[in-house]
C-alpha positions, 0 to 999 in steps of 0.5 A: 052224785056221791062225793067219795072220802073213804077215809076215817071220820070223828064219830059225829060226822054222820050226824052232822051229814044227816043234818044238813040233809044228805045222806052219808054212807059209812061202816063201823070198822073191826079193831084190825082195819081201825088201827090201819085207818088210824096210822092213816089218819095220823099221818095225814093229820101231821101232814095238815099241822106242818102245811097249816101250822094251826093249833087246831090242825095238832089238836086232831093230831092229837085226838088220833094218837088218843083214839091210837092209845085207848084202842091198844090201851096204852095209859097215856099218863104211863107214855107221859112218864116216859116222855119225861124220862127220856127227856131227862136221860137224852135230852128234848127238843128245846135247844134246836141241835141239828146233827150234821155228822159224827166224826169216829174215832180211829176213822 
């Protein structure tokens, strides 16, 4: 009897399975279909981090959007400069503002 995952795995789990004595089944996915199991995995990942609220659960969080950059090659250092760009101009996240409405003028 097969356990079914279907779903993106880290590179060393076949092995691992090997090791262990079963025998796993997978494929090496084309770029298109990669990138789809990616935004899967990122969403699942985040999912994992808010329900455990584990560094480790962000860390595979981040190693996805890792795998995401590098298979679009985007230059993390170049996203990082972004970061800190928009930090500066609109703020970050540091001091906790929850919006709850905007009042227009003339309205």
């Amino acid at each position: 009897m097969a356990d079914v995952y279907n779903k993106l795995v880290r590179d060393k789990i076949p092995e691992i399975i090997e090791a262990s004595g079963d025998k796993p089944n997978y494929e090496t996915l084309k770029d298109d279909r990669y990138l789809s199991e990616l935004n899967k995995k990122l969403l699942e990942e985040a999912n994992e981090f808010i329900e455990a609220n584990d560094p480790e659960e962000l860390a595979d969080l981040m190693e996805v959007v890792y795998a995401i950059a590098n298979l679009k090659n985007i230059d993390l250092n170049e996203v990082e400069n972004i970061r800190k760009q928009k930090a500066q101009k609109r703020g970050a996240f540091d001091k906790k503002i929850y919006l709850k409405s905007v009042e227009r003028k003339g309205e």
